[in-house]
PDB file of N, CA, C and O in Angstrom:
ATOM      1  N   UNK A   1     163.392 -38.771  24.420  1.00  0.00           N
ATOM      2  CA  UNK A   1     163.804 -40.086  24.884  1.00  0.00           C
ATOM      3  C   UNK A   1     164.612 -40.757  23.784  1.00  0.00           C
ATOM      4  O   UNK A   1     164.391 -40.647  22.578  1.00  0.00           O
ATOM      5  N   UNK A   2     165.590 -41.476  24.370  1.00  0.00           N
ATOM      6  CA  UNK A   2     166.357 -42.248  23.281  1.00  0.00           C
ATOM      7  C   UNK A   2     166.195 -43.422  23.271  1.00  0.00           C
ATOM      8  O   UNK A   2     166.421 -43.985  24.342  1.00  0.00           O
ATOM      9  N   UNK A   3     165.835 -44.111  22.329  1.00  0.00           N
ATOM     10  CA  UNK A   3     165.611 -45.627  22.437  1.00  0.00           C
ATOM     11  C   UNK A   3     167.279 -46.716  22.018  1.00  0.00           C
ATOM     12  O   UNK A   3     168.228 -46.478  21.272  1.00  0.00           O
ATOM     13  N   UNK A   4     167.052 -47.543  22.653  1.00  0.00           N
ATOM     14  CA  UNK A   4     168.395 -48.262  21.633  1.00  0.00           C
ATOM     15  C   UNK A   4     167.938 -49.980  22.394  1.00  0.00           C
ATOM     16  O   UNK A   4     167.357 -50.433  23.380  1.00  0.00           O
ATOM     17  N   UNK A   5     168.612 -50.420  21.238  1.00  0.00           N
ATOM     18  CA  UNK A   5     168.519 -52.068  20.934  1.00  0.00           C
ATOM     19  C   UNK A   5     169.357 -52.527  22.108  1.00  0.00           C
ATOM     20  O   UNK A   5     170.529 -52.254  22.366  1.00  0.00           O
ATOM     21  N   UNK A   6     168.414 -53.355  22.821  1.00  0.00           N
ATOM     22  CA  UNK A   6     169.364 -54.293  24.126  1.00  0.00           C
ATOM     23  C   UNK A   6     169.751 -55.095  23.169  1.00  0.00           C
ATOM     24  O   UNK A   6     169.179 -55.687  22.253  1.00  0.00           O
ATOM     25  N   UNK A   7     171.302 -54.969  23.715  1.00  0.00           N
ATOM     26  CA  UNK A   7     172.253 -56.189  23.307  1.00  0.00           C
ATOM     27  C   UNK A   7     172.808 -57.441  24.086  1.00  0.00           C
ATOM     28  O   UNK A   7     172.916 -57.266  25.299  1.00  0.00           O
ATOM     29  N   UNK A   8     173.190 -58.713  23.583  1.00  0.00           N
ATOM     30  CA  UNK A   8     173.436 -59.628  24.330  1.00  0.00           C
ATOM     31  C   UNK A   8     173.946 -59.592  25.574  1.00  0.00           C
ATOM     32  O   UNK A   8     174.991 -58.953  25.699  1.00  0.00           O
ATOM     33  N   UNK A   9     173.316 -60.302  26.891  1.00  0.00           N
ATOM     34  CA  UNK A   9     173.712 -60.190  27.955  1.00  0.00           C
ATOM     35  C   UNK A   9     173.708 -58.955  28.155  1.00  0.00           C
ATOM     36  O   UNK A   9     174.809 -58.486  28.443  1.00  0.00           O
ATOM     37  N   UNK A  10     172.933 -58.317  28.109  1.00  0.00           N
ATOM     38  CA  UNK A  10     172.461 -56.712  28.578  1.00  0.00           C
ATOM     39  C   UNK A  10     171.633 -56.762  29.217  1.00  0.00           C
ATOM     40  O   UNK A  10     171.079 -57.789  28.825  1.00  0.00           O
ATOM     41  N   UNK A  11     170.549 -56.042  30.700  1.00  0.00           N
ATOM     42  CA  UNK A  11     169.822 -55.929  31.128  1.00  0.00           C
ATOM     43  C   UNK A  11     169.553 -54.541  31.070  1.00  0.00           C
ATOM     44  O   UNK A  11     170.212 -53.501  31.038  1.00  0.00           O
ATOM     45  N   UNK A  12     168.293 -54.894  31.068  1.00  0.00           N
ATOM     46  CA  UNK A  12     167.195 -53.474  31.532  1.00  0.00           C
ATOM     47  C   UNK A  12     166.355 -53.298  32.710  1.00  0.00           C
ATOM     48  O   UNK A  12     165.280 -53.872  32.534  1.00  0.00           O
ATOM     49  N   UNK A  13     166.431 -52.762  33.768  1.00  0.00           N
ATOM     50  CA  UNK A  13     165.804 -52.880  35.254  1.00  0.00           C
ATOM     51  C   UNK A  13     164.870 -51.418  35.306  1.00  0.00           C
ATOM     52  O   UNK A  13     165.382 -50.304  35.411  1.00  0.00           O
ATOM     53  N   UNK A  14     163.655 -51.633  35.225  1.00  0.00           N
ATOM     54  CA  UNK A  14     162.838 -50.404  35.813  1.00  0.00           C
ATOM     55  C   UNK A  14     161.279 -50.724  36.263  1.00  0.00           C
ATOM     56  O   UNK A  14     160.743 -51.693  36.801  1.00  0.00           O
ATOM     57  N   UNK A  15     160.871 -49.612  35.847  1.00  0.00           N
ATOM     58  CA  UNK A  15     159.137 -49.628  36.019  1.00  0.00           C
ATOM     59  C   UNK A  15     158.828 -49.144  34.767  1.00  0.00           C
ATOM     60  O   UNK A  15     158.939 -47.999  34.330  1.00  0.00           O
ATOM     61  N   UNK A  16     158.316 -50.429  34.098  1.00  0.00           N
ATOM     62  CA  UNK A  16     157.625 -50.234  32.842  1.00  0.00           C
ATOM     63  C   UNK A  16     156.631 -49.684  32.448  1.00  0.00           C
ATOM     64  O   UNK A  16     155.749 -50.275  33.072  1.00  0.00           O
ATOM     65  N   UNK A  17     156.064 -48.815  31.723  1.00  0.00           N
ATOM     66  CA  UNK A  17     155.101 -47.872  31.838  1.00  0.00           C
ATOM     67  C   UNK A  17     154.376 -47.875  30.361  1.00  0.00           C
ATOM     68  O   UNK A  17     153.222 -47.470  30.223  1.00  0.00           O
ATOM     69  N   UNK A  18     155.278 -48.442  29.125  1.00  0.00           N
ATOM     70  CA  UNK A  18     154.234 -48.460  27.889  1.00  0.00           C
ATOM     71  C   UNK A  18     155.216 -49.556  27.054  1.00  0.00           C
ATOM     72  O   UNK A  18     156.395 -49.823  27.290  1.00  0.00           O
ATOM     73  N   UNK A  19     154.386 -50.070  26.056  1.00  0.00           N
ATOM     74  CA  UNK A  19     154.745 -51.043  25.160  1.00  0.00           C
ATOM     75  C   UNK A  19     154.336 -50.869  24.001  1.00  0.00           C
ATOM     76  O   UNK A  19     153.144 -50.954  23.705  1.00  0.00           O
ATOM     77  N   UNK A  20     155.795 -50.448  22.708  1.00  0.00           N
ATOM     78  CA  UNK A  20     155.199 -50.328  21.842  1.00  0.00           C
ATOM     79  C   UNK A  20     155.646 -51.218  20.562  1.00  0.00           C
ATOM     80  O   UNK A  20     156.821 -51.246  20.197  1.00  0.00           O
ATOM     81  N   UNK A  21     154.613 -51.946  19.909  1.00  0.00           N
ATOM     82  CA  UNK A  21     155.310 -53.028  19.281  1.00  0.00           C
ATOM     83  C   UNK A  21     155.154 -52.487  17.329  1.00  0.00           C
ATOM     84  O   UNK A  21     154.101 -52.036  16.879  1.00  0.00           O
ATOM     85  N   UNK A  22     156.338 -52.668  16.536  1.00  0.00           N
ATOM     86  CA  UNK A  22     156.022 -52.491  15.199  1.00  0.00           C
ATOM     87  C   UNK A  22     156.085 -53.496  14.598  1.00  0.00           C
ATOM     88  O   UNK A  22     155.566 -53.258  13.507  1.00  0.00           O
ATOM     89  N   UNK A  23     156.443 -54.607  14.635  1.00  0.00           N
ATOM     90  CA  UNK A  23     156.196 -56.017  14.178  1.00  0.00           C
ATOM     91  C   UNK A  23     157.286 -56.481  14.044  1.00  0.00           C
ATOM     92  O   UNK A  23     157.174 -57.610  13.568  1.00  0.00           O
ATOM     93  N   UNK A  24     158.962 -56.035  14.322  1.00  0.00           N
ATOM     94  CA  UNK A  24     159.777 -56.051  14.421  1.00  0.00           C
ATOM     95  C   UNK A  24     160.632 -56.097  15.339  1.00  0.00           C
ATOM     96  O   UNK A  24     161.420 -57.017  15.558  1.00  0.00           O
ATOM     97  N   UNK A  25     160.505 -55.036  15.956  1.00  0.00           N
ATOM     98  CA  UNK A  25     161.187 -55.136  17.187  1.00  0.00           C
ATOM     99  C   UNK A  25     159.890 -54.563  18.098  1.00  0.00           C
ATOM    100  O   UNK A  25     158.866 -54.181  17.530  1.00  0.00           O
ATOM    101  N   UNK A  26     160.084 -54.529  20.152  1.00  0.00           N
ATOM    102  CA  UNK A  26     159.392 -54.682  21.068  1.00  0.00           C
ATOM    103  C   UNK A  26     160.080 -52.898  21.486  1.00  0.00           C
ATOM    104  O   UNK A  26     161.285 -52.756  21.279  1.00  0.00           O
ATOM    105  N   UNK A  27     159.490 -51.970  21.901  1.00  0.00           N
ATOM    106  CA  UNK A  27     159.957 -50.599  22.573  1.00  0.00           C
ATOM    107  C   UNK A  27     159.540 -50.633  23.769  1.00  0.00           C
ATOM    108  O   UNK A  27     158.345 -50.413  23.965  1.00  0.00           O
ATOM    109  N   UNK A  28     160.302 -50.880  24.729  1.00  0.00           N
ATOM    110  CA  UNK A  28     159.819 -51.045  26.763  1.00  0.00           C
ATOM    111  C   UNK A  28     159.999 -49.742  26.656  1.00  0.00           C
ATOM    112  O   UNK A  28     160.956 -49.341  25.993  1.00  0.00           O
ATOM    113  N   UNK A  29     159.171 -48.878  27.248  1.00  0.00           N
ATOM    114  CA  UNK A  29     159.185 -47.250  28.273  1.00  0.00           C
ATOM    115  C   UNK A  29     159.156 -47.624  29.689  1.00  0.00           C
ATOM    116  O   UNK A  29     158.441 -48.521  30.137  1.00  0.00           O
ATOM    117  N   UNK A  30     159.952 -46.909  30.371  1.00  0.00           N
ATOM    118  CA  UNK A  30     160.311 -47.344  31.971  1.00  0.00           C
ATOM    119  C   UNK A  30     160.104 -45.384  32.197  1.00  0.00           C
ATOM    120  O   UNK A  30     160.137 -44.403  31.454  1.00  0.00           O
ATOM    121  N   UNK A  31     159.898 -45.640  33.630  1.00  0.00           N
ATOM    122  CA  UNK A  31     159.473 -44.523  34.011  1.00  0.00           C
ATOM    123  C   UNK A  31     160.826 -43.612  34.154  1.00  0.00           C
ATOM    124  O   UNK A  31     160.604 -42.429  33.893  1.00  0.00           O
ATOM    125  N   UNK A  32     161.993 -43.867  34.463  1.00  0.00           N
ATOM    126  CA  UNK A  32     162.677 -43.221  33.951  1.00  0.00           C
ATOM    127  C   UNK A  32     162.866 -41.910  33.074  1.00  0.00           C
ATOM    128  O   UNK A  32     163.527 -40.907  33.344  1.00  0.00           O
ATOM    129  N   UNK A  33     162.213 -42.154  32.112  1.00  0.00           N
ATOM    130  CA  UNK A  33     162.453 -41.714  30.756  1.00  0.00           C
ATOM    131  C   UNK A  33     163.385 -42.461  29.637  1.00  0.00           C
ATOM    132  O   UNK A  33     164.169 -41.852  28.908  1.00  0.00           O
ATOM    133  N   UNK A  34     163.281 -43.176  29.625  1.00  0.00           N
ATOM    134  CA  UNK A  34     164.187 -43.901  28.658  1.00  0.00           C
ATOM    135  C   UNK A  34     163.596 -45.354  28.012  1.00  0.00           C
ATOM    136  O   UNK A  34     162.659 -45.828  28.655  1.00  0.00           O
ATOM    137  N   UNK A  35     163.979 -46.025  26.960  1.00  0.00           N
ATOM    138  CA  UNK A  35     163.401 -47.114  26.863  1.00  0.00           C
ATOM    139  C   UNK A  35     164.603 -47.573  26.033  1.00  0.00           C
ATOM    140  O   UNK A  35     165.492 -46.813  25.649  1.00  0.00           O
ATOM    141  N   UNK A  36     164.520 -49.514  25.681  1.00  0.00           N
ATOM    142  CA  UNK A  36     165.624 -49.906  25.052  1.00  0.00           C
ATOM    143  C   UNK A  36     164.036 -50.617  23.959  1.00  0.00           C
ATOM    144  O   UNK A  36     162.843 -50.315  23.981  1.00  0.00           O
ATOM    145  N   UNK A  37     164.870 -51.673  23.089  1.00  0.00           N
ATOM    146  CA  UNK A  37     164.124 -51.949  22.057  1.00  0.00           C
ATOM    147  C   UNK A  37     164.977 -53.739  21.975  1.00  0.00           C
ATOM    148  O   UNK A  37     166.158 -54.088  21.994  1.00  0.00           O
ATOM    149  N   UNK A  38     163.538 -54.570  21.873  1.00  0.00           N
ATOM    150  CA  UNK A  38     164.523 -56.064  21.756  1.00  0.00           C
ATOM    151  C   UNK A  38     163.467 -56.321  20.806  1.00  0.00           C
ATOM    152  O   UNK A  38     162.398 -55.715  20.735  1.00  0.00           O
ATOM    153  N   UNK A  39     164.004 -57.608  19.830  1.00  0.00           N
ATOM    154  CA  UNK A  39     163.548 -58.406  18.508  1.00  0.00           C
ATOM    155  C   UNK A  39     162.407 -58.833  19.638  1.00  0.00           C
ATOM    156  O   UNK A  39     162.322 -59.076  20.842  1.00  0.00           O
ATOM    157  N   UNK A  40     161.471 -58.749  18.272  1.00  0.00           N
ATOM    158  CA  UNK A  40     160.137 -59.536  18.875  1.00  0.00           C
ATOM    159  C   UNK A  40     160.649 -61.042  18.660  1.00  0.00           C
ATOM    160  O   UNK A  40     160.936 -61.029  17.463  1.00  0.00           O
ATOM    161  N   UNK A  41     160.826 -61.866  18.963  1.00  0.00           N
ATOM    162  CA  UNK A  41     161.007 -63.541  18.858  1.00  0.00           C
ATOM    163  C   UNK A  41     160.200 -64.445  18.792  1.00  0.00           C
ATOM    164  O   UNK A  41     160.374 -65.596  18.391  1.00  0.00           O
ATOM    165  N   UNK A  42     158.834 -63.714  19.378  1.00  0.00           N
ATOM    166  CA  UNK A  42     157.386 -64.790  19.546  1.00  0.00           C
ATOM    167  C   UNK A  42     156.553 -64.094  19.710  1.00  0.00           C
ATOM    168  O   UNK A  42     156.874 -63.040  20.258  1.00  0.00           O
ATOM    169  N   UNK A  43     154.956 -64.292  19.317  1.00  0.00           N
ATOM    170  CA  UNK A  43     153.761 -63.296  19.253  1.00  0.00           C
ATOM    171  C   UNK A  43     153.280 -63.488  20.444  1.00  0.00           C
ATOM    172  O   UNK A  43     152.222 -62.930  20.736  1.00  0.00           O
ATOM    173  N   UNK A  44     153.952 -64.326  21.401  1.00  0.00           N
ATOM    174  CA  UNK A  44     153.578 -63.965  22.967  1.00  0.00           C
ATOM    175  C   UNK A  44     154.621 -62.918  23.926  1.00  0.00           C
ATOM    176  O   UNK A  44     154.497 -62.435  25.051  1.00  0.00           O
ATOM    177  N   UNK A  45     155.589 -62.849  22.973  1.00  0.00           N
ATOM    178  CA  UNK A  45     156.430 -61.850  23.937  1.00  0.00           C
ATOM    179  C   UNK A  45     155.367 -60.362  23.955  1.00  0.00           C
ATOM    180  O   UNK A  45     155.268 -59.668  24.968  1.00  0.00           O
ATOM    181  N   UNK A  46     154.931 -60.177  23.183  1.00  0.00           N
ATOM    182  CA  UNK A  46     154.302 -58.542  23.509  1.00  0.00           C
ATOM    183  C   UNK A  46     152.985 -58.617  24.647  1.00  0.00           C
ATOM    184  O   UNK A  46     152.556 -57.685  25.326  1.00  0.00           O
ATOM    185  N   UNK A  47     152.509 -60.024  24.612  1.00  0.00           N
ATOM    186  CA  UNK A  47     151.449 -60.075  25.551  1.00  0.00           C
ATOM    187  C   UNK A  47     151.901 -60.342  26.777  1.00  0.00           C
ATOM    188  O   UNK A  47     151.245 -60.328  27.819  1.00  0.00           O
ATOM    189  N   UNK A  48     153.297 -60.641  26.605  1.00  0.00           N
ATOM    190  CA  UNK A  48     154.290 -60.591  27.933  1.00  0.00           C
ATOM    191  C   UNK A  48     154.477 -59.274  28.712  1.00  0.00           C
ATOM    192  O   UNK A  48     154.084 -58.910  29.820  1.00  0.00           O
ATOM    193  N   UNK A  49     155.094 -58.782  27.904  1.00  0.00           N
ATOM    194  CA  UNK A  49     155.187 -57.579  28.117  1.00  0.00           C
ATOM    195  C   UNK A  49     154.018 -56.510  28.483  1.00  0.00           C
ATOM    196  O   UNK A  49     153.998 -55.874  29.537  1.00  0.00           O
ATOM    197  N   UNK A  50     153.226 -56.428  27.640  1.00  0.00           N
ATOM    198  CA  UNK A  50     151.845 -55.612  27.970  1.00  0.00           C
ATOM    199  C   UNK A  50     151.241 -56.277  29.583  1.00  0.00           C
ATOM    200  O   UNK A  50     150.643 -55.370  30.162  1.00  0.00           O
ATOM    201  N   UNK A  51     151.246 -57.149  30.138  1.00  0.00           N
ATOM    202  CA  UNK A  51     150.909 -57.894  31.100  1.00  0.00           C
ATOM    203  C   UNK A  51     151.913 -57.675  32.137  1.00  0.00           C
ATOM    204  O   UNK A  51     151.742 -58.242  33.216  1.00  0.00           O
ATOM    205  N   UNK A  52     152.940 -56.928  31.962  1.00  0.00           N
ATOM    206  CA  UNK A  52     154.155 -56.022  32.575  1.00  0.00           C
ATOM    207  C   UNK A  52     154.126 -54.518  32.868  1.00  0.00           C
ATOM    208  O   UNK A  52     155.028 -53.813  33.321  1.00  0.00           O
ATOM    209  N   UNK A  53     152.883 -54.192  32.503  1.00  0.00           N
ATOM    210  CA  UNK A  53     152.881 -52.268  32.419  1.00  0.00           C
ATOM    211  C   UNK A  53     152.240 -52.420  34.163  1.00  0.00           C
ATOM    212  O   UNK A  53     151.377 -52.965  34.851  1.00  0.00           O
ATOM    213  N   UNK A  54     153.457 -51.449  34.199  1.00  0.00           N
ATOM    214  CA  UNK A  54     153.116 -50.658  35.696  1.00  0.00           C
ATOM    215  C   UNK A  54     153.558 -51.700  37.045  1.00  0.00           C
ATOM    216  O   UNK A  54     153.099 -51.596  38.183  1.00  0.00           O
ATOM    217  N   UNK A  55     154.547 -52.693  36.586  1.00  0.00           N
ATOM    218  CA  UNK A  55     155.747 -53.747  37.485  1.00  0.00           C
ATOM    219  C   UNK A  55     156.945 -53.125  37.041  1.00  0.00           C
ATOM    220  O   UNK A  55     157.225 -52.448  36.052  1.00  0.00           O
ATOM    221  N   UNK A  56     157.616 -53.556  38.087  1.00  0.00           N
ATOM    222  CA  UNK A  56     158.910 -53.259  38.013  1.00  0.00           C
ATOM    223  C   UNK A  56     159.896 -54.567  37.374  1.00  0.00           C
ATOM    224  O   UNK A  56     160.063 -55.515  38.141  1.00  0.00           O
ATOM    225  N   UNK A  57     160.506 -54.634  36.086  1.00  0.00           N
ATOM    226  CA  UNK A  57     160.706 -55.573  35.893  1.00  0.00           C
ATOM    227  C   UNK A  57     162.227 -55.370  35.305  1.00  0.00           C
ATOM    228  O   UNK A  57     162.799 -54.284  35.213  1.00  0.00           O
ATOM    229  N   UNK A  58     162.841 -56.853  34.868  1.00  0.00           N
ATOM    230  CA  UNK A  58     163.955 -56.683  34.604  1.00  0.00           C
ATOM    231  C   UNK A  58     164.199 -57.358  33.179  1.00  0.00           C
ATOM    232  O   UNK A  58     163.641 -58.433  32.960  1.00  0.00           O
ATOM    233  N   UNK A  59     164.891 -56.861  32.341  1.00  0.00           N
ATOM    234  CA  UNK A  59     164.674 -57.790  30.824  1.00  0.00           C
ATOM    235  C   UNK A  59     166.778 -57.716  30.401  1.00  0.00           C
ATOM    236  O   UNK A  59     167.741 -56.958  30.282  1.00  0.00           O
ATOM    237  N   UNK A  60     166.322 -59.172  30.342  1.00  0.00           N
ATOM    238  CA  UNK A  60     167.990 -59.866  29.704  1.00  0.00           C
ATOM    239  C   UNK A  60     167.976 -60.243  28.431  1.00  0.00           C
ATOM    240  O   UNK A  60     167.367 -61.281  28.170  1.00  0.00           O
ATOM    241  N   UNK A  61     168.634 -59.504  27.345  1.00  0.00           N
ATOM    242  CA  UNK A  61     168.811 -60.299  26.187  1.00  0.00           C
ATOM    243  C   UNK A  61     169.832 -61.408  26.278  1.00  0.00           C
ATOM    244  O   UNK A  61     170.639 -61.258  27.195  1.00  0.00           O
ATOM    245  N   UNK A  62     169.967 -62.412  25.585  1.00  0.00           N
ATOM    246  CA  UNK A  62     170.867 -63.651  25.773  1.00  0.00           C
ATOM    247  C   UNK A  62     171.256 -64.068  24.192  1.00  0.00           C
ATOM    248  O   UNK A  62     170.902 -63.472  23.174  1.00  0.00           O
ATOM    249  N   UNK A  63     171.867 -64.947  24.267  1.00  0.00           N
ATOM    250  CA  UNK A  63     172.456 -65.906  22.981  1.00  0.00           C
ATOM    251  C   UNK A  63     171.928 -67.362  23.311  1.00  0.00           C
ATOM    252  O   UNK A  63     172.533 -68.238  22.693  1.00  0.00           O
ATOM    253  N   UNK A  64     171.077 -67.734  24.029  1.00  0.00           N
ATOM    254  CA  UNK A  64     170.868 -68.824  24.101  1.00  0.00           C
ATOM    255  C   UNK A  64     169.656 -69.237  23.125  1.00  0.00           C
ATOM    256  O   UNK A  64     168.620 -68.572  23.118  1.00  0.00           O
ATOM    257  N   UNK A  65     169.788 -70.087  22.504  1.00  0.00           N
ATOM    258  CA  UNK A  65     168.755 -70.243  21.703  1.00  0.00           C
ATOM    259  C   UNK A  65     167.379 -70.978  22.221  1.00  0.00           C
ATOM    260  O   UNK A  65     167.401 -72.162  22.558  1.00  0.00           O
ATOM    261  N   UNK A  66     166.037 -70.093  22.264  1.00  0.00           N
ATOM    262  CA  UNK A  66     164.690 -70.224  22.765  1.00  0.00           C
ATOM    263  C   UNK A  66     164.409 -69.726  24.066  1.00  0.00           C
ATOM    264  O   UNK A  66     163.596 -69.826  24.985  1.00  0.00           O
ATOM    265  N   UNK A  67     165.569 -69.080  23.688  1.00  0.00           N
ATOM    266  CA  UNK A  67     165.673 -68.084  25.734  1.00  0.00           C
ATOM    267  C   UNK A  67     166.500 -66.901  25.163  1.00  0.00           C
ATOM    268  O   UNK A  67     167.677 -66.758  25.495  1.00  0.00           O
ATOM    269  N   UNK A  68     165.772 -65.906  24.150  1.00  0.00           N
ATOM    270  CA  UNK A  68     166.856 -65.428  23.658  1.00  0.00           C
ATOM    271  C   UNK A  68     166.534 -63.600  24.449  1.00  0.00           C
ATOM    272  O   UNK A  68     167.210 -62.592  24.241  1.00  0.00           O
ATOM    273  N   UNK A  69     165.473 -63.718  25.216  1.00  0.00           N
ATOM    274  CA  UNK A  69     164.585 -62.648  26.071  1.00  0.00           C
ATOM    275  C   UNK A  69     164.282 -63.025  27.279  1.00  0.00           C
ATOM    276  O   UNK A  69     163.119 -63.427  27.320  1.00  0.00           O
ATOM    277  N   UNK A  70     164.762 -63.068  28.176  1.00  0.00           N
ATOM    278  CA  UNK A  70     164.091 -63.528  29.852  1.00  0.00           C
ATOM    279  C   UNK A  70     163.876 -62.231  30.288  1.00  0.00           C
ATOM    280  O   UNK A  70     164.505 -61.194  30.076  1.00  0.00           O
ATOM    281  N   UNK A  71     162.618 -62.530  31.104  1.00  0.00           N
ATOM    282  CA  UNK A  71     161.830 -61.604  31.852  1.00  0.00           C
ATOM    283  C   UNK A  71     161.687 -61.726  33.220  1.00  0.00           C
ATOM    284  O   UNK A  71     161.394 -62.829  33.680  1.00  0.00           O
ATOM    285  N   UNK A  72     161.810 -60.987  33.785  1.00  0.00           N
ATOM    286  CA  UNK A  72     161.442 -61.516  35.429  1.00  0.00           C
ATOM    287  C   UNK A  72     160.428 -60.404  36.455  1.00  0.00           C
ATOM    288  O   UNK A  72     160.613 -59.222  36.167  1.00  0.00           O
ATOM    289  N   UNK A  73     159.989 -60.510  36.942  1.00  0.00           N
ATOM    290  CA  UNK A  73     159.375 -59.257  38.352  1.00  0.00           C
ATOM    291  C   UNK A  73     160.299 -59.137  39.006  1.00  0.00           C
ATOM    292  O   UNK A  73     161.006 -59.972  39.571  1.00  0.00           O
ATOM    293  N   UNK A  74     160.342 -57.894  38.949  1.00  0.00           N
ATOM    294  CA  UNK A  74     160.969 -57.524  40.654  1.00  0.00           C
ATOM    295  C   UNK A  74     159.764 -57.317  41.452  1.00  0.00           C
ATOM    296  O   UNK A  74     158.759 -56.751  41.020  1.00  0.00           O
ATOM    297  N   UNK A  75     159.913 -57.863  42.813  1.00  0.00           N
ATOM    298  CA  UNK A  75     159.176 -57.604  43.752  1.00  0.00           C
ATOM    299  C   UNK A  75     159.341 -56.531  44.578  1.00  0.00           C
ATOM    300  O   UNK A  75     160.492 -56.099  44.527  1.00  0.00           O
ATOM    301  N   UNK A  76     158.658 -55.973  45.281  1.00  0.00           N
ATOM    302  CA  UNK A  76     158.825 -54.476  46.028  1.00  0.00           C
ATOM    303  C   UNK A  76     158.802 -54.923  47.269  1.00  0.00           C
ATOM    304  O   UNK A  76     157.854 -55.603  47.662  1.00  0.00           O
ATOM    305  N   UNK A  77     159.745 -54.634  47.989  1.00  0.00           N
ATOM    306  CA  UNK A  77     159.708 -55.296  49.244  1.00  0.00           C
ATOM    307  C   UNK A  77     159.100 -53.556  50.354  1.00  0.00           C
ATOM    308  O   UNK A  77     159.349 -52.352  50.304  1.00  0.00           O
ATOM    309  N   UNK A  78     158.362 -54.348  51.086  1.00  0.00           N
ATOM    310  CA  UNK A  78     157.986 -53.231  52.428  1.00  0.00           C
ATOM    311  C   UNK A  78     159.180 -52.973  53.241  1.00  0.00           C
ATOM    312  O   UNK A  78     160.113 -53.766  53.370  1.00  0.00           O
ATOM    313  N   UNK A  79     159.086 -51.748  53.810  1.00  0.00           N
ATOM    314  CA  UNK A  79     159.762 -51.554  54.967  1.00  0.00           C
ATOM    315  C   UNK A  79     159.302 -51.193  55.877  1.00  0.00           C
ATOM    316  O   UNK A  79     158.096 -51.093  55.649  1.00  0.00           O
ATOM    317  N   UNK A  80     159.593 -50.815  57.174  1.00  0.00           N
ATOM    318  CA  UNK A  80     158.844 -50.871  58.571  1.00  0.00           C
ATOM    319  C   UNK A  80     157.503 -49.744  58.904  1.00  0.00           C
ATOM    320  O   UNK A  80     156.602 -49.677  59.740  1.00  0.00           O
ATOM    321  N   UNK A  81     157.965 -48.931  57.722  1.00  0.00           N
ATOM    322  CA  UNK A  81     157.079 -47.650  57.761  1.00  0.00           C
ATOM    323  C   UNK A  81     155.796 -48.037  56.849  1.00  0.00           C
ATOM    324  O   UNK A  81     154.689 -47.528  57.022  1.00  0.00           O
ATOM    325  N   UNK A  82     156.103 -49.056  55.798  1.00  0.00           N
ATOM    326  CA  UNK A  82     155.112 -49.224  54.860  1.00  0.00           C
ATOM    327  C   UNK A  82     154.997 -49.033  53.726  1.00  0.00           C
ATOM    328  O   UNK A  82     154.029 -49.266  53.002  1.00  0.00           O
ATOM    329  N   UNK A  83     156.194 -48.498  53.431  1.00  0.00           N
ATOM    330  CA  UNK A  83     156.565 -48.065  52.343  1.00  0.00           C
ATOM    331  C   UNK A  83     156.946 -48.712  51.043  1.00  0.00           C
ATOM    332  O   UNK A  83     157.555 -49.774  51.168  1.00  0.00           O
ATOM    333  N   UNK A  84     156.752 -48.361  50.017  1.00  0.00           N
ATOM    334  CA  UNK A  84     157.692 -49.611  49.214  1.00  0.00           C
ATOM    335  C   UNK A  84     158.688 -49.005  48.307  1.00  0.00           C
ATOM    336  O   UNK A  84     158.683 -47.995  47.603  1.00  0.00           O
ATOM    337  N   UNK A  85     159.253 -49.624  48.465  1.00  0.00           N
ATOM    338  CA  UNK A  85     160.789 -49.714  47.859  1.00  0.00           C
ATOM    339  C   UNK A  85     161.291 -50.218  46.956  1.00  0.00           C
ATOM    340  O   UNK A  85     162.501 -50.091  46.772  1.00  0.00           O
TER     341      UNK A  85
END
């Protein structure tokens, strides 16, 4: 797996699967196989994140200052069979 540093206005969209933090920067694993790596910014972003394993989520680095990481859920929507998607 290759890791690399999300850069500004970059997104990352998957299913997050592990979180690994070195006190520096944050390592997302998405089921994929792949993961990117963003600055830790606050000692709640990793409890963010860990509270994210096994959602499908989406992560934006930014330039805005105190929003410099947004996080969001994706939701899984059903379809007629039941399925999710």
């Amino acid at each position: 797996m290759t890791d690399k540093m999300l850069k500004e206005w970059q997104e990352a969209v998957g299913d997050l699967t592990e979180v690994k933090d070195d006190g520096f920067v944050i390592t997302l694993e998405f089921t994929t196989i792949w993961g990117v790596e963003v600055p830790r910014m606050t000692k709640d972003l990793i409890k963010k994140f860990k509270g994210m394993v096994g959602k499908r989520i989406g992560v934006l680095r930014t330039d805005i200052p105190g929003k410099e990481i947004l996080v969001r859920e994706i939701k899984r929507k059903k379809n007629r069979g039941g399925c999710n998607l």
